[in-house]
C-alpha positions in Angstrom: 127.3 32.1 -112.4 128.1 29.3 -115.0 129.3 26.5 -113.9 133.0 26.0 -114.3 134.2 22.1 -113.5 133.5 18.6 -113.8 130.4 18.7 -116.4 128.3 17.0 -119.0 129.6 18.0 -122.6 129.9 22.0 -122.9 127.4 24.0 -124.5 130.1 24.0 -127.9 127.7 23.2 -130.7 131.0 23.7 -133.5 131.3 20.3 -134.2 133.0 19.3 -137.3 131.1 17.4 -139.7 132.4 14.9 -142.2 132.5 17.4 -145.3 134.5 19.8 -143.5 136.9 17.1 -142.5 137.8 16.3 -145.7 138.5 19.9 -146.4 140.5 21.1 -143.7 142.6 17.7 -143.6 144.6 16.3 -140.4 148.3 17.4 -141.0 151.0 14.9 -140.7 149.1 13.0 -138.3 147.9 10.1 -140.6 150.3 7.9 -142.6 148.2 8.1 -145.4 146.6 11.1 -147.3 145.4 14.0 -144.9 141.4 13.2 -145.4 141.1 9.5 -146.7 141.2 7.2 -142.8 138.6 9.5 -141.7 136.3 9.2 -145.0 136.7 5.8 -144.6 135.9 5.5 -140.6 132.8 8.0 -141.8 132.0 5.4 -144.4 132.3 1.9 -142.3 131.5 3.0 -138.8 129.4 5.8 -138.7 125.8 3.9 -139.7 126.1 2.1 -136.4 126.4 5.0 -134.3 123.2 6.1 -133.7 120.9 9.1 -131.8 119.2 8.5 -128.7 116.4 10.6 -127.5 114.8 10.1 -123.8 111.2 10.1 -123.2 109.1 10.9 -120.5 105.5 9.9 -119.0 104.2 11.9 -122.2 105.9 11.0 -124.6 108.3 14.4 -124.7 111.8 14.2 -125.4 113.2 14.9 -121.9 116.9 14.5 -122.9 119.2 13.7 -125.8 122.5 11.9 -126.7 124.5 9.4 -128.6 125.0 5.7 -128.7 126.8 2.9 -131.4 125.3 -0.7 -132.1 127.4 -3.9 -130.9 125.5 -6.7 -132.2 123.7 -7.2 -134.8 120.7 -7.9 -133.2 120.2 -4.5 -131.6 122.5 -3.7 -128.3 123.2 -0.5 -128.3 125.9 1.3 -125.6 125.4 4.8 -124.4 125.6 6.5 -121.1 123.6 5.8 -118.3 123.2 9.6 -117.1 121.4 9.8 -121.0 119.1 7.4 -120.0 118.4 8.3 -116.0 114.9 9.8 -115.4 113.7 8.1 -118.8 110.5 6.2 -119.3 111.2 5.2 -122.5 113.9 5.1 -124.8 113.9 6.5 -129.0 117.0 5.1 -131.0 116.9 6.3 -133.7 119.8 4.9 -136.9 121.5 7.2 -139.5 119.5 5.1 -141.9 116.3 7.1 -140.7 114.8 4.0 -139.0 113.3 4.4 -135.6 112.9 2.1 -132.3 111.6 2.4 -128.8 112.3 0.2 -126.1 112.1 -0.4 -122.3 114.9 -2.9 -122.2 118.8 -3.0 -120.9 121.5 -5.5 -120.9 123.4 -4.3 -118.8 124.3 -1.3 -116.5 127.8 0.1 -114.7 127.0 3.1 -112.4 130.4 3.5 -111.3 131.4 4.3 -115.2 128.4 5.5 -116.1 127.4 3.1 -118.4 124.6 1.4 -120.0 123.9 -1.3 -122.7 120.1 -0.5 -124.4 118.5 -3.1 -126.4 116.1 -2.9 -129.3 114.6 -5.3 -131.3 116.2 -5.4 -134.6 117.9 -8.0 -137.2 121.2 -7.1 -139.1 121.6 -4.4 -138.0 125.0 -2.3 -139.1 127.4 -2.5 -135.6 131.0 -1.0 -135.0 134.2 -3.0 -135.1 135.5 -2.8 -131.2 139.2 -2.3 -130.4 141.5 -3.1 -127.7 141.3 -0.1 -125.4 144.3 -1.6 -123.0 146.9 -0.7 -125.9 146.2 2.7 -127.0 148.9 5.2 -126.3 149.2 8.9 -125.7 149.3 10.8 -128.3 148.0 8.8 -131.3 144.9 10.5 -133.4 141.3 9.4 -132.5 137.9 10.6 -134.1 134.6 11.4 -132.4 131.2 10.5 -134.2 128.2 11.2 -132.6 124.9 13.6 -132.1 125.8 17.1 -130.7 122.2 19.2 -130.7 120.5 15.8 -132.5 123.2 16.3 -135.4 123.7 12.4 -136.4 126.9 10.9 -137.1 128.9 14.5 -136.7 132.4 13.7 -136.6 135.4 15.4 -135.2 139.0 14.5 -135.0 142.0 14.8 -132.6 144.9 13.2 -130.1 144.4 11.1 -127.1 146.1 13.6 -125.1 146.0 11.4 -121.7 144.9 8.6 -119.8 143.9 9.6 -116.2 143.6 7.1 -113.3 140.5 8.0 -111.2 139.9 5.8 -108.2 137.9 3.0 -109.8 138.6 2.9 -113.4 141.1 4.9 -116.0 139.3 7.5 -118.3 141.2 9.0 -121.6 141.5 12.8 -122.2 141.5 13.8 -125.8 141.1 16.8 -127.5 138.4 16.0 -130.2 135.8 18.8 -129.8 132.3 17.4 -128.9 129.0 19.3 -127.7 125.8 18.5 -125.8 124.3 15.0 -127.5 127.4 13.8 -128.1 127.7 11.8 -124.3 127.4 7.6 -125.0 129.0 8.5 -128.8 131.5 6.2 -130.5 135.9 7.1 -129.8 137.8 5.6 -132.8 141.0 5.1 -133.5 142.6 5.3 -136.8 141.8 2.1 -137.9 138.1 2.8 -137.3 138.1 0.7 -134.3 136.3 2.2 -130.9 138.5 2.4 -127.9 136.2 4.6 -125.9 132.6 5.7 -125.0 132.6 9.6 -125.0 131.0 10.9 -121.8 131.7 14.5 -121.0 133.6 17.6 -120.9 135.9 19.6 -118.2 134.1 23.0 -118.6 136.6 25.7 -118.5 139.6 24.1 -119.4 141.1 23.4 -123.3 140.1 21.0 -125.2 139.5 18.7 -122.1 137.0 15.6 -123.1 136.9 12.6 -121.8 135.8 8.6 -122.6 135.7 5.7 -121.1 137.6 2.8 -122.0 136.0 0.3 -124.2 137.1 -2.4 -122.3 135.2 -1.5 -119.3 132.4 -2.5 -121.5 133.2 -6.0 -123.8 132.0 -7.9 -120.0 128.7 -6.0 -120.4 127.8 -6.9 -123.8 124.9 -9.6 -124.5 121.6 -9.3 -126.4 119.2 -10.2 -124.1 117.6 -7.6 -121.7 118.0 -8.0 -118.0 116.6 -4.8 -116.5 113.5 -2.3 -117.3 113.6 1.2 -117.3 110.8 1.3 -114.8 113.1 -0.6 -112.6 115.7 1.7 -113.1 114.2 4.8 -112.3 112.8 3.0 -108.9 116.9 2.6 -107.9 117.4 5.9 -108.6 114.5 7.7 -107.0 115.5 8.8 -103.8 112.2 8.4 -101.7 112.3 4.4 -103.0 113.3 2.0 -100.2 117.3 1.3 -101.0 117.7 -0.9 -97.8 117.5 -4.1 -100.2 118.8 -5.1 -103.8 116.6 -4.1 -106.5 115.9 -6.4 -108.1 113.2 -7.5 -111.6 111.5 -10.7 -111.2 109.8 -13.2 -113.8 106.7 -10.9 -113.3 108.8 -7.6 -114.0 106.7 -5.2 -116.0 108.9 -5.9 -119.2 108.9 -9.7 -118.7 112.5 -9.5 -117.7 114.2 -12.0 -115.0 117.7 -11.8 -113.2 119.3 -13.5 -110.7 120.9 -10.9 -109.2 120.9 -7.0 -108.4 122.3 -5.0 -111.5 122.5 -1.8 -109.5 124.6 -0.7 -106.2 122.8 -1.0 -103.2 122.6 2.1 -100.7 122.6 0.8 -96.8 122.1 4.9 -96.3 122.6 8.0 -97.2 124.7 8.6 -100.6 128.2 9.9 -100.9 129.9 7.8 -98.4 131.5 5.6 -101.4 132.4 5.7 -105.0 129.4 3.3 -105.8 126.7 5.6 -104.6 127.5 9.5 -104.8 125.7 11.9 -104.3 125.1 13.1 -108.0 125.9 10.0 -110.9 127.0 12.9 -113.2 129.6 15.1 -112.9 127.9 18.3 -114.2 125.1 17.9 -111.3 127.7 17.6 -108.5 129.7 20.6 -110.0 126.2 22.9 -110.1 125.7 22.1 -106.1 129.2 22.8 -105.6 129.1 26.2 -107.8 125.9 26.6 -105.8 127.4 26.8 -102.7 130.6 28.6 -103.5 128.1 31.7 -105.0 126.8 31.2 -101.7 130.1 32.1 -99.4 129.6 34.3 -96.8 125.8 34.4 -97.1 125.0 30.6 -96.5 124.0 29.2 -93.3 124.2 25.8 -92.2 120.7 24.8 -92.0 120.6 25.6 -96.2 123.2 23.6 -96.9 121.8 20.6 -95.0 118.6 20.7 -96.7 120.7 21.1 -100.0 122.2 18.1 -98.7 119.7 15.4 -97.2 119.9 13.0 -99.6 123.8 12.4 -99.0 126.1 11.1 -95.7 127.0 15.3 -94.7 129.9 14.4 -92.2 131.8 16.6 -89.3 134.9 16.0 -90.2 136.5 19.0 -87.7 135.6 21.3 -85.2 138.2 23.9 -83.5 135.8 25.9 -81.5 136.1 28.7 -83.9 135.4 26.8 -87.3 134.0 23.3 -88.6 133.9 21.3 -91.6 131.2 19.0 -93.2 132.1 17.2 -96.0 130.5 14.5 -98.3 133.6 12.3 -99.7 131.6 11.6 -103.4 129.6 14.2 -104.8 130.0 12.4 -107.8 132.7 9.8 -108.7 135.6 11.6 -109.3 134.4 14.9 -106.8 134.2 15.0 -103.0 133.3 18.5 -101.0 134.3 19.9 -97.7 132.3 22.6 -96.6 133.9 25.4 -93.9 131.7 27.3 -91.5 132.8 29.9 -88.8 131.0 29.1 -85.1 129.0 29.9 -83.4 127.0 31.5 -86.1 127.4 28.8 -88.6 128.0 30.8 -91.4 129.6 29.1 -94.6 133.4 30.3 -95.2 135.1 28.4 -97.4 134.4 25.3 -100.0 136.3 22.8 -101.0 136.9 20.4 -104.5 138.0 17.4 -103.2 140.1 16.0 -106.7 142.7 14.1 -107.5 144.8 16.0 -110.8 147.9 16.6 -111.9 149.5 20.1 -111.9 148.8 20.1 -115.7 144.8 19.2 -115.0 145.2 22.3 -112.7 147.0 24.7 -115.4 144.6 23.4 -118.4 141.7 24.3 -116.1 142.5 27.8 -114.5 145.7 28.8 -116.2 149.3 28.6 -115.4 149.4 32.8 -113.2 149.2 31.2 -109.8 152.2 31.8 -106.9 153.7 29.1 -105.1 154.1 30.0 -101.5 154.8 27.5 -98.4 152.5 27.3 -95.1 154.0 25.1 -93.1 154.6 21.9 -94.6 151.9 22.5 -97.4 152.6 23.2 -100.5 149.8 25.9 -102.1 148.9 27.4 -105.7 147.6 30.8 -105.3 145.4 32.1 -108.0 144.4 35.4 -105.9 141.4 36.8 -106.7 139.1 35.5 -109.1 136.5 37.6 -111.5 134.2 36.3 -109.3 135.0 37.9 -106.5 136.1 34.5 -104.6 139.9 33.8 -104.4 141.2 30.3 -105.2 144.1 28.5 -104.0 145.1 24.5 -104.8 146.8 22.3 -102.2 149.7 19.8 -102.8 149.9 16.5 -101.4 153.7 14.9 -100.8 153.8 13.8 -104.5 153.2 17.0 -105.8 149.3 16.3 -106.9 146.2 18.3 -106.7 144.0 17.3 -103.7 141.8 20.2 -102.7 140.9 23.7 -104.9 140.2 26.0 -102.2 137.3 28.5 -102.7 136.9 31.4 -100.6 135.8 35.4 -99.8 138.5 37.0 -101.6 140.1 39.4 -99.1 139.4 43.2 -99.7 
């Protein structure tokens, strides 16, 4: 079963470059000729957006996506979850030329973002924008690498800006494919307001930045953190009980005062700084994982599936209890139900936080309303699955929980 949530860009590889832009047009949307902003944002922006390819011990290209330069001197921003894993980093600029480097500025976990820096001079850098005044509805464009096609470009509205519980995100509905995480959001000025960094699967037309303001406190030009030390924070089996930390004898020569990464006193998903999964697509495949695996899933599996996170009893009734991990990912936490006394799993649950629209956009509008007490619940029935799934309400009329379970016969 695919997954069908919270995920890394969609397996869409349609992306429209700039030739066909300029053939199809934008409509009314522009105040000046259909085609002619975009040419020009092509034009200006798009030599500074570049292609990122991770590498690992061998030298193999483990993963792929998209960055744009900031200074001229060779800071790049991207995605963390691009880089995780990495031990080396390929940047490689639309004019052909190619760098590898060790080095960061700067990280965010919580946002998922991360500042690479190579060693260049003049290099060509994208004007930044003021992400605080955007508004709904305005056109943006998308340029980045979808499949390790540079500088693809793609147009749309910002269609929303969503309030998660550490930082706002904007929804738009620019089409963009795998690769295209840590690529450039423009207005239509040609000024970035956003990082892209991944797709609800399932839902229309639902992609999603982050605000460029999140990262102007981030941007320097001199490195403060390896790779190597970043792939130590994130190993699990590494000792988390103090700061990491890269010292004047770091393997890349680096020195900082302080940690750059959140520190784990524990197990992971017990706060928004350390879930379980950094990336939403990983925390939706577990979840899928375990919903495939109602009514055949014991206990003892799920807590192996589990160790590295803070799995919590939340209830117990004598006939059923619940576990549940409060941050699979950032924006995702996960009750799991089990009947007693065999411990057999029941029912999961998407902890969220969405609006009824999020909800329609993601599973359609044919659900009932029906009342159980004082809760208010969405019933979508049976699913082609073979699960059923219902949503609950909270008092201001929001999506809290999508309810998976054995669809009744």
């Amino acid at each position: 079963m695919s997954v069908r949530g919270w995920r890394l860009i969609s397996e869409e590889r349609a992306t429209r470059i700039v030739g066909l832009i300029c053939l199809m047009g934008l409509g009314g949307a522009w105040s000046m000729s259909p085609a002619q902003p975009v040419v020009a944002i092509a034009r200006e922006q798009a030599p500074a957006v570049v292609l990122i390819e991770a590498l690992d011990d061998q030298g193999r290209v483990s993963g792929q996506g998209s960055g744009f330069l900031v200074t001229g001197v060779g800071t790049v921003v991207t995605n963390l979850h691009v880089l995780r894993g990495a031990a080396r980093i390929q940047v490689r600029l639309a004019s052909g030329d190619l760098y590898q480097t060790t080095e960061l500025v700067d990280v965010d976990e919580v946002r998922d973002l991360a500042l690479v820096r190579i060693r260049g001079y003049g290099l060509p850098t994208v004007t930044l924008g003021d992400s605080d005044t955007v508004e709904v509805g305005q056109p943006v464009v998308v340029i980045s690498s979808p499949s390790g096609l540079t500088n693809s470009l793609s147009t749309g509205i910002l269609s929303g800006i969503r309030r998660l519980e550490t930082h706002r995100i904007f929804q738009m509905t620019a089409p963009i494919g795998q690769g295209s995480s840590g690529g450039a959001l423009f207005d239509s000025q040609g000024r970035v307001i956003g990082v892209v960094t991944y797709r609800l699967q399932g839902g229309q037309n639902l992609n999603f930045a982050i605000p460029i303001n999140y990262v102007r406190g981030l941007i320097r030009d001199e490195p403060t953190i390896s790779l190597s030390r970043l792939r130590e924070s994130a190993d699990p089996s590494t000792p988390r009980s103090t700061p990491p930390a890269v010292g004047a004898s770091g393997q890349e020569g680096v020195s900082v005062d302080e940690p750059l990464l959140p520190v784990s006193r524990g197990k992971r998903g017990a706060t928004p700084l350390d879930p379980m999964f950094p990336r939403p697509d990983e925390a939706l495949a577990l979840f899928y994982r375990f919903v495939d695996g109602i009514g055949r899933t014991r206990y003892d599996e799920v807590l192996e599936l589990t160790r590295t996170a803070e799995l919590v009893q939340t209830s117990q009734d004598g006939r059923n209890e619940t576990h549940t991990i409060r941050y699979l990912s950032y924006h995702h936490g996960m009750s799991l139900h089990f009947s007693l006394p065999d411990r057999l799993l029941t029912t999961v649950d998407l902890l969220v936080t969405w609006t009824l629209d999020d909800l329609r956009n993601t599973f359609g509008p044919k659900f009932k309303r029906r009342t159980l007490g004082a809760q208010t619940i969405l019933d979508y029935g049976r699913l082609e699955t073979g699960r059923s799934l219902v949503a609950l309400l909270d008092g201001s009329g929001n999506i809290r929980t999508l309810r998976f379970a054995r669809a009744a016969k």
